[in-house]
Structures are given as structure tokens and as C-alpha cells.
N, C-alpha and C positions, 0 to 999 in steps of 0.2 A: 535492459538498460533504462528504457522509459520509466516502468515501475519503480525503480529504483533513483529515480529525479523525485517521480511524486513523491514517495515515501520521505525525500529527506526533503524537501519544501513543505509538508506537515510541519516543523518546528518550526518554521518562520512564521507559515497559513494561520497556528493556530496558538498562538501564542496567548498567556495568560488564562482568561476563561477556558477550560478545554471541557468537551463534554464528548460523549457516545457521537451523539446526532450532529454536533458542528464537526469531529470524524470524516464521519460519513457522508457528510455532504461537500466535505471537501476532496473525498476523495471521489465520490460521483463526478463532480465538476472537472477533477485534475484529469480522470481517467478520460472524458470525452474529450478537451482541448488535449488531449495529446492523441487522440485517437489509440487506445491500449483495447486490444482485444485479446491477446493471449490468456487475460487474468479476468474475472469479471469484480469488480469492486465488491459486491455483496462475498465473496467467498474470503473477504480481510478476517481476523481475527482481530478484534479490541477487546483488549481488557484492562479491567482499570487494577493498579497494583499501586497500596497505600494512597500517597497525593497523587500518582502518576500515571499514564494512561501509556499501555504497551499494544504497537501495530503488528500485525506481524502477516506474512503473505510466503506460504512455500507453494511453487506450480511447477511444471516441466513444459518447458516450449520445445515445437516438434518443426523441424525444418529438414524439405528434400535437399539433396546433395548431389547424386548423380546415379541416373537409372532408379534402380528399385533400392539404393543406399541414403540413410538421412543422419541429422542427428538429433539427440533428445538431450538438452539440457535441464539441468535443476538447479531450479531459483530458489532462495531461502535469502527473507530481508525483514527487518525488524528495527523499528526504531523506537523510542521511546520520550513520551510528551511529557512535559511538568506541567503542572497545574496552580493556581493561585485560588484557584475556587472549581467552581463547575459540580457538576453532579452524573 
């Protein structure tokens, strides 16, 4: 659920100028202030597609349950940035 706050405060964070690196460093910053350890920010996927820059983060979070039972969920979230310039 955390990841998925960060991912979509990216289009507010990073509005107009969008690059690789302001990405990345936002999403550095977003992952420590929420404390996300599930994901590690370096494993995001950005790419840029025409003016637009696309996020994208699939993981599986592993939680006990009771005794030797847990569950493994799969995360899959992807947003997508516009651009006004940037490189």
C-alpha cells in the first residue's frame, strides 16, 4: 500500500521538468520517509516512452500467518509521468 502512495505522489513530486535522476531521487527520499523495505527503490523500472516517463515496480510481499502458514502477495503498479522538457 505504501508503494503505491509513493508511486502516485510522483505526478504531483515531479511535475513539469521530469528526468531519470529527479525519478530517482524522489523516489529514494519517498521510500525512506515512509520507511518501505519490501521494495528497494533501485529495483523501479523507468523508462522514458516519447515525452513521457513510465514507473513501474512488480514484487511479491511475504507475510506469516499462523504456524508454518503465510501469505505471498503480488504487487504490480505503474504510473506514468508527462513531461514539459527534461532529458
Amino acid at each position: 500500500l505504501n508503494v503505491s502512495k509513493v508511486f502516485d505522489s510522483l505526478k504531483s513530486e515531479t511535475e513539469g521538468s521530469v528526468s531519470a535522476q529527479s525519478i530517482r531521487s524522489s523516489l529514494e527520499r519517498r521510500f525512506g520517509i515512509d520507511d518501505i523495505h519490501s521494495l528497494d527503490w533501485h529495483d523501479v523500472e523507468i523508462t522514458r516512452e516519447g515525452t513521457a516517463w513510465t514507473v513501474h515496480a512488480a514484487y511479491d510481499a511475504q507475510t506469516p500467518f499462523i504456524s508454518n502458514v503465510g501469505f505471498v502477495v503480488h504487487f504490480e503498479k505503474t504510473v506514468t509521468l508527462s513531461t514539459t522538457g527534461g532529458a
